[in-house]
C-alpha positions as CSV (number, residue, x, y, z in Angstrom):
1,X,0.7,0.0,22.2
2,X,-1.2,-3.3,22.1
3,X,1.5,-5.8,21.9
4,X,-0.8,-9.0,22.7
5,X,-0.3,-10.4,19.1
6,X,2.6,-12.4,18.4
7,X,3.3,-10.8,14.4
8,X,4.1,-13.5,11.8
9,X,6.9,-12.2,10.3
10,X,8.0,-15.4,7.7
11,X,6.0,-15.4,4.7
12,X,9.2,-15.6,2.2
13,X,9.4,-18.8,2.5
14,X,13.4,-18.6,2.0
15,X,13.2,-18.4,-2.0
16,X,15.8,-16.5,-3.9
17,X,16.0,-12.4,-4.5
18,X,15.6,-11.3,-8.0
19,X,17.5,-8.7,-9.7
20,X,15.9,-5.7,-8.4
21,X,14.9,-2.4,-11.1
22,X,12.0,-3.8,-12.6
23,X,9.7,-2.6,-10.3
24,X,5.7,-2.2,-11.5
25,X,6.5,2.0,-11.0
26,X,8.3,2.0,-14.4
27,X,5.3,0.4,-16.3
28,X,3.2,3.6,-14.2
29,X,5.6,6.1,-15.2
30,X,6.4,4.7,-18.5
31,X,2.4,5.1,-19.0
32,X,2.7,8.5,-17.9
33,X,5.4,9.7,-19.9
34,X,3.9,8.5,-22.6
35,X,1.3,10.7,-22.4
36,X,3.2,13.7,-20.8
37,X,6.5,13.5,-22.7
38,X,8.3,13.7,-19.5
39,X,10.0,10.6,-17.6
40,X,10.0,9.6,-14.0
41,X,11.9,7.5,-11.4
42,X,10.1,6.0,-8.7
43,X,12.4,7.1,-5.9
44,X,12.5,8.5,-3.6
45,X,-13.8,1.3,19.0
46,X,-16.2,2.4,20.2
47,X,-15.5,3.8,23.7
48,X,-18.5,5.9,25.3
49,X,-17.0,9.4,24.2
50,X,-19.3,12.0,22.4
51,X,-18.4,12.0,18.8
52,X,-18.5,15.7,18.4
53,X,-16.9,16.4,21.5
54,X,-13.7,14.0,20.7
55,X,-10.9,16.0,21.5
56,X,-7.5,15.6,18.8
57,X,-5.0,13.5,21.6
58,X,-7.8,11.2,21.4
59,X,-8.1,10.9,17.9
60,X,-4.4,10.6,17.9
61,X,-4.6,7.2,19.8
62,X,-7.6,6.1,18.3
63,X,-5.4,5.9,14.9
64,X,-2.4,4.7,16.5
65,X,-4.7,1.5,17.5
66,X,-6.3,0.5,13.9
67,X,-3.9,-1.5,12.8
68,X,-4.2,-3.5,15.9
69,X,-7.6,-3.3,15.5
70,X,-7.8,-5.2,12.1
71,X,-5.2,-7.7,13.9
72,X,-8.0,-8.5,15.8
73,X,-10.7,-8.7,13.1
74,X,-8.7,-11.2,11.0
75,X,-9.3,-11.1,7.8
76,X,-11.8,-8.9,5.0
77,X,-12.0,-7.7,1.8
78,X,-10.4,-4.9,-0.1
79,X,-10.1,-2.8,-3.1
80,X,-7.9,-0.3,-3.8
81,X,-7.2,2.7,-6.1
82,X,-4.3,4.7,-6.8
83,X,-4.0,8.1,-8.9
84,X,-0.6,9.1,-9.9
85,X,-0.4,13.4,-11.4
86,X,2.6,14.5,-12.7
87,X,2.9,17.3,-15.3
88,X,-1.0,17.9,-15.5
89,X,-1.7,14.1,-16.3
90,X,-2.9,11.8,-13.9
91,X,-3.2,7.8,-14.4
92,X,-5.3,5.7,-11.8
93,X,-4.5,1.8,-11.3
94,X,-7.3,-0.1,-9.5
95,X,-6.6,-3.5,-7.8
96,X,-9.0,-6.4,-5.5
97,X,-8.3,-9.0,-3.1
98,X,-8.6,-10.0,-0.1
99,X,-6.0,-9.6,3.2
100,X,-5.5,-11.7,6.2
101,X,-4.1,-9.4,8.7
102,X,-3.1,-11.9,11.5
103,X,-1.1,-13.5,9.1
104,X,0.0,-10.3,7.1
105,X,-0.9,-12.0,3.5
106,X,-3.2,-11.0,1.2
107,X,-4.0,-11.5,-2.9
108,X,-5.0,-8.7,-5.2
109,X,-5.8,-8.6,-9.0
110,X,-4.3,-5.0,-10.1
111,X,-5.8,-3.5,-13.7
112,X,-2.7,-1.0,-14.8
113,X,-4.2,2.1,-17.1
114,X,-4.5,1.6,-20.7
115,X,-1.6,2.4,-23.0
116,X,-2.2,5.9,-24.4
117,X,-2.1,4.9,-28.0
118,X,-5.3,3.2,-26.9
119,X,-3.6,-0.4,-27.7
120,X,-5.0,-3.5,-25.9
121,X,-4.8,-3.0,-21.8
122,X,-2.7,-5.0,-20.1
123,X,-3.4,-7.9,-18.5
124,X,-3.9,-8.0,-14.7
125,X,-1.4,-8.8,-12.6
126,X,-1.7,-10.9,-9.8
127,X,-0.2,-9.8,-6.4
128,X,0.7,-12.1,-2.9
129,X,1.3,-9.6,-0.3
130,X,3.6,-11.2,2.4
131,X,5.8,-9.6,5.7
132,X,8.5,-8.5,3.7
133,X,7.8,-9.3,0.4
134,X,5.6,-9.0,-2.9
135,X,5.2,-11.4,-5.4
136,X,3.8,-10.5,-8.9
137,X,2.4,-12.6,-11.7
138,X,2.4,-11.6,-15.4
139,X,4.1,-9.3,-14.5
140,X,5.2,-9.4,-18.4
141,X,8.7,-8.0,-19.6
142,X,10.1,-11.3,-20.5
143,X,8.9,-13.0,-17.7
144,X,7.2,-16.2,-18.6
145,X,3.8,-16.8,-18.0
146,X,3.7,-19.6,-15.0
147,X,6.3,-17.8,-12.9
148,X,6.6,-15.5,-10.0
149,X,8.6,-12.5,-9.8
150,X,9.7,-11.7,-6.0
151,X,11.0,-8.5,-4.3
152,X,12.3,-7.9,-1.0
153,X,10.0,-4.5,0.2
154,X,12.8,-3.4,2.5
155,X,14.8,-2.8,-0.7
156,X,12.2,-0.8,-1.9
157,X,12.4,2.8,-1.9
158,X,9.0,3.7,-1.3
159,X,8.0,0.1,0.8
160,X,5.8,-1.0,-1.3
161,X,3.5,1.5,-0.9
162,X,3.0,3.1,-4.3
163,X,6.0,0.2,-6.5
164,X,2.9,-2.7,-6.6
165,X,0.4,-0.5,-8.3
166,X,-1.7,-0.8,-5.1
167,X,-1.0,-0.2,-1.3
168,X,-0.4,-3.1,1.0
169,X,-4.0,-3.0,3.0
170,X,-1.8,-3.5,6.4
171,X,1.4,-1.6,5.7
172,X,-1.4,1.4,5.1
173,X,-2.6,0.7,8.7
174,X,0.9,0.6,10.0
175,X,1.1,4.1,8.3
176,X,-1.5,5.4,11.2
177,X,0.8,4.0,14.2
178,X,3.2,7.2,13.4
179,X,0.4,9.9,13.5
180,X,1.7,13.1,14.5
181,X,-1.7,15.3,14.7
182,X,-4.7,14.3,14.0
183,X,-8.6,15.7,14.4
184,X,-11.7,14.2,14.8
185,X,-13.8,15.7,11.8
186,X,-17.0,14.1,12.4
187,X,-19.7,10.7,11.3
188,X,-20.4,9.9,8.2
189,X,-21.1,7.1,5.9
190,X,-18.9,4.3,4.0
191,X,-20.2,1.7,1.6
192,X,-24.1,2.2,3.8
193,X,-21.9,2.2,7.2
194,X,-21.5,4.8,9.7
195,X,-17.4,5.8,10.5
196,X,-15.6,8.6,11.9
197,X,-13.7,10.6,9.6
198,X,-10.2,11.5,11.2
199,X,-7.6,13.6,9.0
200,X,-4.0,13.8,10.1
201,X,-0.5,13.7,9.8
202,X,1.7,10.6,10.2
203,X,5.3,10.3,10.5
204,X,7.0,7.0,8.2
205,X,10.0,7.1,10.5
206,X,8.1,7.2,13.7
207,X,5.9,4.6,11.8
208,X,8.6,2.0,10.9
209,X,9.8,2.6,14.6
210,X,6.1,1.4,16.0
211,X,5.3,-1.0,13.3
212,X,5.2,-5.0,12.8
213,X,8.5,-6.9,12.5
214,X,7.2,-7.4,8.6
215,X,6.8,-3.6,7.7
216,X,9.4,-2.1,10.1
217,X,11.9,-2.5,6.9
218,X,9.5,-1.4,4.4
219,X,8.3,1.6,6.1
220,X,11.7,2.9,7.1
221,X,12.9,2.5,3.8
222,X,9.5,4.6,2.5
223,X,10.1,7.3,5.0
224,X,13.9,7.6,2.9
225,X,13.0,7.1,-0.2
226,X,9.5,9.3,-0.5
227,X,10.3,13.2,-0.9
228,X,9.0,14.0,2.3
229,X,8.2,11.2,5.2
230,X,4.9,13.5,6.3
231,X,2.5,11.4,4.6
232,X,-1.4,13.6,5.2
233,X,-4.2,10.9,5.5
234,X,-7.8,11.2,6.0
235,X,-8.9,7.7,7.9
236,X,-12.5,6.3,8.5
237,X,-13.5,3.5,11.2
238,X,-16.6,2.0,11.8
239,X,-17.5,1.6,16.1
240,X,-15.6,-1.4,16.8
241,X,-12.8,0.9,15.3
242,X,-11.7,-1.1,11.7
243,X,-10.9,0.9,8.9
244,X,-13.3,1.0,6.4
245,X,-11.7,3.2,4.1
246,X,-8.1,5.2,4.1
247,X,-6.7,7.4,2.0
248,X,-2.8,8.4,1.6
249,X,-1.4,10.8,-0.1
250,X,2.4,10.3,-1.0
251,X,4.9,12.2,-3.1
252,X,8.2,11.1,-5.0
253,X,10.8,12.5,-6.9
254,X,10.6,12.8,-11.1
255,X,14.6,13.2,-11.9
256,X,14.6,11.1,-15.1
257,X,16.1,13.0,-18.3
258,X,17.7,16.5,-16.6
259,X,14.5,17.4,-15.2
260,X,13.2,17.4,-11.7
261,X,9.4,17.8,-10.2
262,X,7.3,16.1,-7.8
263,X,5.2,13.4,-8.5
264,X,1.6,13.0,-6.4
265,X,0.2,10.0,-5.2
266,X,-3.3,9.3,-3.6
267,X,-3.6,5.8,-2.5
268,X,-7.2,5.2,-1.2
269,X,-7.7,1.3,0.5
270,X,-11.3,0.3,0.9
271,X,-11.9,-2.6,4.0
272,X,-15.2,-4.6,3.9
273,X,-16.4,-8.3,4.0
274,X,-14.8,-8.2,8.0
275,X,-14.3,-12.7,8.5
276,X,-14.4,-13.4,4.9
277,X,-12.1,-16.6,3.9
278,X,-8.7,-16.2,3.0
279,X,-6.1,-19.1,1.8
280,X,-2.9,-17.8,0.5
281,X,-0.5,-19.6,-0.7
282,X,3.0,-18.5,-1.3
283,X,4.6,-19.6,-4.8
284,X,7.5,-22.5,-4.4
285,X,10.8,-21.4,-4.9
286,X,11.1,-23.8,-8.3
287,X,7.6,-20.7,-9.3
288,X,10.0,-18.4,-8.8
289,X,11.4,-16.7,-12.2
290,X,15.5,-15.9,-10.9
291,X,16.1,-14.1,-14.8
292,X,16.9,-10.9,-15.5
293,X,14.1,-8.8,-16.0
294,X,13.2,-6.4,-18.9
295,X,13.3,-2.6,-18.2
296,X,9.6,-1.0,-19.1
Protein backbone atom coordinates (compact mmCIF):
# COMPACT_ATOMS: atom_id res chain seq x y z
CA UNK A 1 0.00 0.00 0.00
CA UNK A 2 1.04 3.59 -1.03
CA UNK A 3 2.32 5.05 2.11
CA UNK A 4 3.99 8.24 0.44
CA UNK A 5 1.43 10.62 2.17
CA UNK A 6 2.10 11.79 5.53
CA UNK A 7 -1.98 11.55 6.94
CA UNK A 8 -3.16 14.64 8.93
CA UNK A 9 -4.54 13.14 11.71
CA UNK A 10 -5.35 16.54 14.08
CA UNK A 11 -8.42 18.24 13.06
CA UNK A 12 -10.03 18.35 16.75
CA UNK A 13 -8.40 20.92 17.59
CA UNK A 14 -8.35 19.72 21.42
CA UNK A 15 -12.03 21.11 22.22
CA UNK A 16 -14.08 19.24 24.76
CA UNK A 17 -16.28 15.82 24.23
CA UNK A 18 -20.04 16.17 24.55
CA UNK A 19 -22.34 13.92 26.15
CA UNK A 20 -22.69 11.32 23.62
CA UNK A 21 -26.55 9.71 22.70
CA UNK A 22 -27.78 12.37 20.65
CA UNK A 23 -26.62 11.17 17.61
CA UNK A 24 -28.44 12.43 14.14
CA UNK A 25 -29.65 8.42 13.83
CA UNK A 26 -32.41 9.01 16.42
CA UNK A 27 -33.85 12.05 14.43
CA UNK A 28 -33.71 9.09 11.17
CA UNK A 29 -35.23 6.52 13.17
CA UNK A 30 -37.53 8.65 15.13
CA UNK A 31 -38.70 9.76 11.42
CA UNK A 32 -39.11 6.28 10.71
CA UNK A 33 -41.01 5.09 13.44
CA UNK A 34 -43.15 7.61 13.05
CA UNK A 35 -44.26 6.37 10.08
CA UNK A 36 -43.82 2.57 10.80
CA UNK A 37 -44.92 2.44 14.37
CA UNK A 38 -41.80 0.55 15.22
CA UNK A 39 -38.60 2.09 17.00
CA UNK A 40 -34.94 1.68 16.22
CA UNK A 41 -31.49 2.02 17.77
CA UNK A 42 -28.63 2.92 15.70
CA UNK A 43 -26.30 0.25 16.93
CA UNK A 44 -24.74 -1.88 16.10
CA UNK A 45 -5.56 4.52 -13.01
CA UNK A 46 -5.33 3.84 -15.84
CA UNK A 47 -2.70 1.14 -16.37
CA UNK A 48 -2.63 -0.35 -20.14
CA UNK A 49 -4.84 -3.49 -19.21
CA UNK A 50 -7.84 -4.48 -21.44
CA UNK A 51 -10.98 -3.42 -19.66
CA UNK A 52 -12.86 -6.58 -20.50
CA UNK A 53 -10.20 -8.77 -19.88
CA UNK A 54 -9.39 -7.32 -16.14
CA UNK A 55 -9.04 -10.32 -14.21
CA UNK A 56 -10.78 -9.96 -10.18
CA UNK A 57 -6.96 -9.92 -8.13
CA UNK A 58 -6.64 -6.91 -10.21
CA UNK A 59 -9.74 -5.38 -9.49
CA UNK A 60 -9.05 -6.20 -5.92
CA UNK A 61 -5.89 -3.81 -5.90
CA UNK A 62 -7.24 -1.39 -8.07
CA UNK A 63 -9.96 -0.70 -5.08
CA UNK A 64 -7.50 -1.15 -2.44
CA UNK A 65 -5.62 2.07 -4.09
CA UNK A 66 -8.73 4.69 -4.46
CA UNK A 67 -8.50 6.10 -1.51
CA UNK A 68 -4.91 6.88 -2.15
CA UNK A 69 -5.87 7.91 -5.21
CA UNK A 70 -8.15 10.81 -4.15
CA UNK A 71 -5.10 11.64 -1.64
CA UNK A 72 -3.46 12.51 -4.61
CA UNK A 73 -6.24 14.49 -6.36
CA UNK A 74 -6.77 16.81 -3.37
CA UNK A 75 -9.72 18.08 -3.14
CA UNK A 76 -13.56 17.87 -5.20
CA UNK A 77 -17.00 18.08 -4.80
CA UNK A 78 -19.59 15.71 -3.43
CA UNK A 79 -23.10 14.85 -2.75
CA UNK A 80 -24.43 12.22 -1.09
CA UNK A 81 -27.63 10.15 -0.51
CA UNK A 82 -28.64 7.78 1.95
CA UNK A 83 -31.97 5.44 2.02
CA UNK A 84 -32.71 3.85 5.33
CA UNK A 85 -35.83 0.63 4.92
CA UNK A 86 -36.96 -0.86 7.86
CA UNK A 87 -40.37 -2.48 8.26
CA UNK A 88 -41.50 -1.73 4.44
CA UNK A 89 -40.73 2.12 4.91
CA UNK A 90 -37.76 3.64 3.58
CA UNK A 91 -36.64 7.45 4.36
CA UNK A 92 -33.77 8.98 2.17
CA UNK A 93 -31.54 12.04 3.59
CA UNK A 94 -29.55 13.90 0.93
CA UNK A 95 -26.50 16.12 1.90
CA UNK A 96 -23.62 18.55 -0.36
CA UNK A 97 -20.26 19.79 0.23
CA UNK A 98 -17.14 19.70 -0.55
CA UNK A 99 -14.03 17.41 0.86
CA UNK A 100 -10.38 17.95 1.06
CA UNK A 101 -8.89 14.63 1.19
CA UNK A 102 -5.19 15.56 1.95
CA UNK A 103 -6.38 17.17 4.78
CA UNK A 104 -9.29 14.77 5.63
CA UNK A 105 -11.98 17.74 6.14
CA UNK A 106 -14.79 18.46 4.39
CA UNK A 107 -18.39 20.55 4.79
CA UNK A 108 -21.76 19.21 3.81
CA UNK A 109 -25.33 20.75 4.05
CA UNK A 110 -27.60 17.51 4.97
CA UNK A 111 -31.65 17.95 4.23
CA UNK A 112 -33.20 15.14 6.83
CA UNK A 113 -36.76 13.75 5.40
CA UNK A 114 -39.89 15.58 6.12
CA UNK A 115 -41.83 14.78 9.34
CA UNK A 116 -44.55 12.41 8.30
CA UNK A 117 -47.34 14.53 9.63
CA UNK A 118 -46.16 16.56 6.71
CA UNK A 119 -45.16 19.56 9.30
CA UNK A 120 -42.50 22.12 8.17
CA UNK A 121 -38.96 20.15 7.22
CA UNK A 122 -36.32 20.58 9.15
CA UNK A 123 -33.79 22.82 8.68
CA UNK A 124 -30.35 21.72 7.27
CA UNK A 125 -27.77 20.87 9.16
CA UNK A 126 -24.46 21.81 8.62
CA UNK A 127 -21.64 19.19 8.95
CA UNK A 128 -17.43 19.66 9.34
CA UNK A 129 -16.02 16.31 8.70
CA UNK A 130 -12.58 16.15 10.45
CA UNK A 131 -9.97 12.82 11.26
CA UNK A 132 -11.83 11.75 14.10
CA UNK A 133 -14.52 13.85 14.57
CA UNK A 134 -17.91 15.45 13.26
CA UNK A 135 -19.19 18.59 14.03
CA UNK A 136 -22.93 19.39 13.50
CA UNK A 137 -24.75 22.73 13.41
CA UNK A 138 -28.50 23.18 14.18
CA UNK A 139 -28.42 20.28 14.95
CA UNK A 140 -31.67 21.42 17.10
CA UNK A 141 -32.84 19.58 20.40
CA UNK A 142 -32.02 22.35 22.66
CA UNK A 143 -28.99 23.19 21.13
CA UNK A 144 -28.73 26.85 20.52
CA UNK A 145 -28.50 28.24 17.32
CA UNK A 146 -24.66 29.69 17.05
CA UNK A 147 -23.13 26.53 18.51
CA UNK A 148 -21.39 23.38 17.53
CA UNK A 149 -22.17 20.00 18.70
CA UNK A 150 -18.95 17.65 18.56
CA UNK A 151 -18.52 13.85 18.57
CA UNK A 152 -15.67 11.69 18.76
CA UNK A 153 -16.36 9.04 15.59
CA UNK A 154 -14.36 6.36 17.32
CA UNK A 155 -17.10 6.35 19.95
CA UNK A 156 -19.48 5.78 17.40
CA UNK A 157 -20.95 2.56 16.78
CA UNK A 158 -21.21 2.64 13.24
CA UNK A 159 -18.03 5.35 12.51
CA UNK A 160 -19.87 7.73 11.22
CA UNK A 161 -20.79 6.11 8.49
CA UNK A 162 -24.65 6.10 8.50
CA UNK A 163 -25.00 8.48 12.52
CA UNK A 164 -24.27 12.00 10.30
CA UNK A 165 -27.16 11.48 7.89
CA UNK A 166 -24.44 11.27 5.16
CA UNK A 167 -21.19 9.10 4.64
CA UNK A 168 -17.85 10.66 5.28
CA UNK A 169 -16.67 10.99 1.32
CA UNK A 170 -13.08 9.54 2.63
CA UNK A 171 -13.92 7.11 5.41
CA UNK A 172 -16.25 5.53 2.28
CA UNK A 173 -12.89 5.29 0.36
CA UNK A 174 -11.12 3.78 3.35
CA UNK A 175 -14.04 1.25 3.20
CA UNK A 176 -12.37 -0.12 -0.27
CA UNK A 177 -8.76 -0.71 1.32
CA UNK A 178 -10.50 -3.96 3.16
CA UNK A 179 -11.89 -5.51 -0.12
CA UNK A 180 -12.22 -9.11 0.16
CA UNK A 181 -13.41 -10.07 -3.61
CA UNK A 182 -14.14 -7.99 -6.01
CA UNK A 183 -14.96 -8.19 -10.11
CA UNK A 184 -14.43 -6.02 -12.76
CA UNK A 185 -18.07 -5.64 -14.25
CA UNK A 186 -17.33 -3.41 -17.13
CA UNK A 187 -17.31 0.78 -18.59
CA UNK A 188 -19.91 2.85 -18.23
CA UNK A 189 -20.90 6.34 -17.69
CA UNK A 190 -21.08 8.79 -14.48
CA UNK A 191 -22.37 12.30 -14.56
CA UNK A 192 -21.12 12.32 -18.84
CA UNK A 193 -17.81 10.41 -17.67
CA UNK A 194 -16.61 7.14 -18.54
CA UNK A 195 -15.66 4.70 -15.09
CA UNK A 196 -15.28 1.17 -14.48
CA UNK A 197 -17.93 -0.34 -12.49
CA UNK A 198 -16.27 -2.82 -9.86
CA UNK A 199 -18.78 -4.72 -7.27
CA UNK A 200 -17.22 -6.36 -4.17
CA UNK A 201 -17.02 -7.26 -0.83
CA UNK A 202 -14.99 -5.35 1.81
CA UNK A 203 -14.07 -6.29 5.17
CA UNK A 204 -14.45 -3.11 8.13
CA UNK A 205 -11.96 -4.93 10.26
CA UNK A 206 -9.40 -5.60 7.62
CA UNK A 207 -10.38 -1.95 6.63
CA UNK A 208 -9.68 -0.13 9.97
CA UNK A 209 -6.40 -2.35 10.03
CA UNK A 210 -5.25 -0.66 6.40
CA UNK A 211 -6.79 2.64 6.90
CA UNK A 212 -5.64 6.40 7.89
CA UNK A 213 -4.57 7.18 11.47
CA UNK A 214 -8.06 9.46 11.39
CA UNK A 215 -10.49 6.46 10.33
CA UNK A 216 -8.61 3.53 11.92
CA UNK A 217 -10.89 4.30 15.18
CA UNK A 218 -13.95 4.94 13.32
CA UNK A 219 -13.86 2.02 11.02
CA UNK A 220 -13.00 -0.56 13.73
CA UNK A 221 -15.55 0.66 15.83
CA UNK A 222 -18.18 0.33 12.50
CA UNK A 223 -17.00 -3.15 11.85
CA UNK A 224 -18.35 -3.83 15.81
CA UNK A 225 -21.02 -1.98 15.93
CA UNK A 226 -22.86 -2.78 12.29
CA UNK A 227 -24.74 -6.30 12.22
CA UNK A 228 -22.31 -7.77 9.97
CA UNK A 229 -18.70 -6.09 9.15
CA UNK A 230 -19.14 -7.44 5.18
CA UNK A 231 -20.19 -4.28 3.82
CA UNK A 232 -21.24 -5.26 -0.42
CA UNK A 233 -20.19 -2.14 -2.54
CA UNK A 234 -20.50 -1.46 -6.11
CA UNK A 235 -17.45 1.34 -6.94
CA UNK A 236 -16.92 3.45 -10.06
CA UNK A 237 -13.46 5.20 -11.22
CA UNK A 238 -12.78 7.27 -13.87
CA UNK A 239 -8.89 6.39 -15.85
CA UNK A 240 -6.76 8.24 -13.53
CA UNK A 241 -8.59 5.81 -11.04
CA UNK A 242 -10.79 8.60 -8.61
CA UNK A 243 -14.02 7.51 -7.58
CA UNK A 244 -16.70 9.10 -9.13
CA UNK A 245 -19.43 7.47 -7.50
CA UNK A 246 -19.65 4.63 -4.57
CA UNK A 247 -22.32 2.99 -3.19
CA UNK A 248 -22.41 1.10 0.31
CA UNK A 249 -24.76 -0.93 1.61
CA UNK A 250 -24.81 -1.26 5.50
CA UNK A 251 -27.01 -2.98 8.02
CA UNK A 252 -27.80 -2.28 11.80
CA UNK A 253 -29.69 -3.65 14.46
CA UNK A 254 -33.60 -2.40 15.36
CA UNK A 255 -33.83 -3.66 19.21
CA UNK A 256 -35.84 -0.66 20.49
CA UNK A 257 -39.27 -1.72 22.28
CA UNK A 258 -38.91 -5.86 22.64
CA UNK A 259 -38.56 -6.23 19.04
CA UNK A 260 -35.66 -7.05 16.87
CA UNK A 261 -35.01 -6.73 12.87
CA UNK A 262 -32.50 -5.44 10.66
CA UNK A 263 -32.31 -2.20 9.38
CA UNK A 264 -30.87 -1.50 5.54
CA UNK A 265 -28.72 1.18 4.65
CA UNK A 266 -27.60 2.26 1.02
CA UNK A 267 -25.21 5.03 1.29
CA UNK A 268 -24.36 6.22 -2.29
CA UNK A 269 -21.20 9.23 -2.44
CA UNK A 270 -21.03 11.06 -5.69
CA UNK A 271 -17.13 12.68 -6.36
CA UNK A 272 -16.88 15.52 -9.02
CA UNK A 273 -15.38 19.15 -9.41
CA UNK A 274 -11.66 17.13 -8.94
CA UNK A 275 -9.27 20.79 -7.60
CA UNK A 276 -12.21 22.64 -6.61
CA UNK A 277 -11.39 25.11 -3.54
CA UNK A 278 -11.86 24.08 -0.18
CA UNK A 279 -11.37 26.25 3.24
CA UNK A 280 -12.52 24.61 6.35
CA UNK A 281 -12.50 25.87 9.34
CA UNK A 282 -12.90 24.01 12.48
CA UNK A 283 -15.36 25.74 15.13
CA UNK A 284 -13.34 27.32 18.45
CA UNK A 285 -13.70 25.49 21.37
CA UNK A 286 -15.77 28.74 23.10
CA UNK A 287 -18.44 27.40 19.39
CA UNK A 288 -18.64 24.48 21.03
CA UNK A 289 -22.16 23.76 22.82
CA UNK A 290 -20.70 21.34 26.21
CA UNK A 291 -24.82 20.92 27.39
CA UNK A 292 -26.70 18.15 27.58
CA UNK A 293 -28.42 17.32 24.63
CA UNK A 294 -32.16 16.56 24.05
CA UNK A 295 -33.07 12.90 23.08
CA UNK A 296 -35.17 12.95 19.51
Amino acid sequence: MDRRRDWRAGGAVGVPATPTGFLISATVCATICAISATGCTAGGGADGVTEDARPAGDAVRVLHRAATVLVDAGTSRTTTSMEMATGGTRVTIRGEGVYDYTKQLGRLRVLLPQDPAGASPHRPITELLAPGALFMKNRGAGVPADKWVRVDTATMTDGNLVTGGATDPFAAAEVLRGTREATYVGRTRVADTDVRHYRGTADLAVAAQNASPGNKGPLGAAAKGFATARVPFDAYLDDQGRIRKLLHRFSFVNGLGGQRSTVAVASTTLLFDFGTPVHVRLPRPADIYAGRIAEQ
